[in-house]
C-alpha positions as CSV (number, residue, x, y, z in Angstrom):
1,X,-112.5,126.6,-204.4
2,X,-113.9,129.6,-206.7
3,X,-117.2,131.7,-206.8
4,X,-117.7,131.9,-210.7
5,X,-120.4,134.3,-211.7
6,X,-122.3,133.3,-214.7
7,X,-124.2,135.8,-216.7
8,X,-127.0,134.7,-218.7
9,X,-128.9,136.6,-220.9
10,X,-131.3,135.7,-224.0
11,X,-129.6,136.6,-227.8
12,X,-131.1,139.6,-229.2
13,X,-132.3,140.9,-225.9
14,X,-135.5,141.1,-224.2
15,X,-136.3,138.6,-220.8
16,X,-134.8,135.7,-219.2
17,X,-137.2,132.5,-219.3
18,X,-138.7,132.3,-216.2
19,X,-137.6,128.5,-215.3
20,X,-134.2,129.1,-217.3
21,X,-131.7,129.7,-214.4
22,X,-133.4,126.6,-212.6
23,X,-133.1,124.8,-216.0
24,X,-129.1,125.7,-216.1
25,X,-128.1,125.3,-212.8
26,X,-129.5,121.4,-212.5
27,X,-127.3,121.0,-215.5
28,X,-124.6,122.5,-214.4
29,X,-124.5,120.9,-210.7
30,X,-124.3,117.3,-212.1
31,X,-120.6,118.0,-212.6
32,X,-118.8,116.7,-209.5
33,X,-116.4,119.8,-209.1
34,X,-119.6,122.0,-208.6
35,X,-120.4,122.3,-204.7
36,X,-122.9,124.6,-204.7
37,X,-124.7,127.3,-207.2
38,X,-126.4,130.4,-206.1
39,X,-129.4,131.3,-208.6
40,X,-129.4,135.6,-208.7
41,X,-132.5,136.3,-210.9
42,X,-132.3,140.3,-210.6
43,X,-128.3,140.7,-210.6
44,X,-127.0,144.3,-211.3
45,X,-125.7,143.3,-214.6
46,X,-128.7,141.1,-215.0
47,X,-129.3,137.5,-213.9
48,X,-126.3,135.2,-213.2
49,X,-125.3,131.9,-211.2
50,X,-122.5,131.7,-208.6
51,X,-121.3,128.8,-209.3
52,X,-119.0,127.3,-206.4
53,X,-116.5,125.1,-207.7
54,X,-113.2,123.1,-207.2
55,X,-110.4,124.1,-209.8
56,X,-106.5,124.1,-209.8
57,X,-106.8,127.3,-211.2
58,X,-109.3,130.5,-211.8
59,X,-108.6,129.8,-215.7
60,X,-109.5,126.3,-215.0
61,X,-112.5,128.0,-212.5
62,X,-113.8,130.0,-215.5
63,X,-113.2,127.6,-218.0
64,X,-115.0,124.8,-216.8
65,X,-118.2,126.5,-215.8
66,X,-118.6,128.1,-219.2
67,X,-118.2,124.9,-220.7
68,X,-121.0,123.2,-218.8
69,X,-123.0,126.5,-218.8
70,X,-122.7,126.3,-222.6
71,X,-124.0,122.8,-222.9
72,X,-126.3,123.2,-220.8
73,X,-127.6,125.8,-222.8
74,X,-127.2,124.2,-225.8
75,X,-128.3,120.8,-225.1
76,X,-131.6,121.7,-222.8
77,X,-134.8,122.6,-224.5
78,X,-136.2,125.5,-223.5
79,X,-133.3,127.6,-223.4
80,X,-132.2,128.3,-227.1
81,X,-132.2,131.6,-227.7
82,X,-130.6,132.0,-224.5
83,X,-126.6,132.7,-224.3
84,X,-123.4,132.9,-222.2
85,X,-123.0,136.7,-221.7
86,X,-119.9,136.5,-219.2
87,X,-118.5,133.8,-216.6
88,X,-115.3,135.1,-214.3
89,X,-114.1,134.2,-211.3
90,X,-115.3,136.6,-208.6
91,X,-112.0,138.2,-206.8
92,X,-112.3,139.5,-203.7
93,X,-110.2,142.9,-202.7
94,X,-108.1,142.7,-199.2
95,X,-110.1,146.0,-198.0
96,X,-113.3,144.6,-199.0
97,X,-113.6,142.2,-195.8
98,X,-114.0,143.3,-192.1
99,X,-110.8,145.0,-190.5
100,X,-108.4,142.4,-188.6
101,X,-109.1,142.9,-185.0
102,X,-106.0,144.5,-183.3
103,X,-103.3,142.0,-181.5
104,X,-103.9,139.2,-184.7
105,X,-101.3,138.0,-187.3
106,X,-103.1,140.6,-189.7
107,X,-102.6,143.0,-187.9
């Protein structure tokens, strides 16, 4: 499974829709590799979904969300205007968890 972040952001600048994340991600979750998306409204880079999904691959991670992020942009009213501003997969550094705890196979 991958966390793919989804970035969203209307063309031309200016604010996200209110209801538009809530819009995309029932879209998105009708596909049956999605288990689960996080909606982020305030984001640091601005608002994006983690999208939790089952993939061989992070290409085929990354891939498949911005196709049905895409789609669901293009085929939902209410959200022209609005576009795909990045999707990767979300990779997590070894330091960034806690330390192993001394005695275990990490160790």
């Amino acid at each position: 499974m991958y966390l793919v972040h989804a970035q969203l952001a209307p063309l031309g600048g200016g604010k996200l829709p209110g209801e538009a994340m809530s819009l995309v991600r029932a879209r998105v979750l009708l596909d049956r590799d999605i288990q689960h998306i996080a909606c982020h409204p305030d984001g640091p880079g601005g608002p994006v979904l983690g999208v939790f999904t089952l993939a061989g691959s992070v290409e085929e991670a990354e891939d498949r969300v911005a196709e049905l992020c895409r789609c669901a942009l293009r085929n939902s009213p209410g959200l022209q205007g609005l576009q795909l501003a990045r999707c990767e997969v979300v990779l997590a550094l070894p330091s960034s968890g806690p330390p192993p705890e001394e005695g275990s196979a990490m160790a």
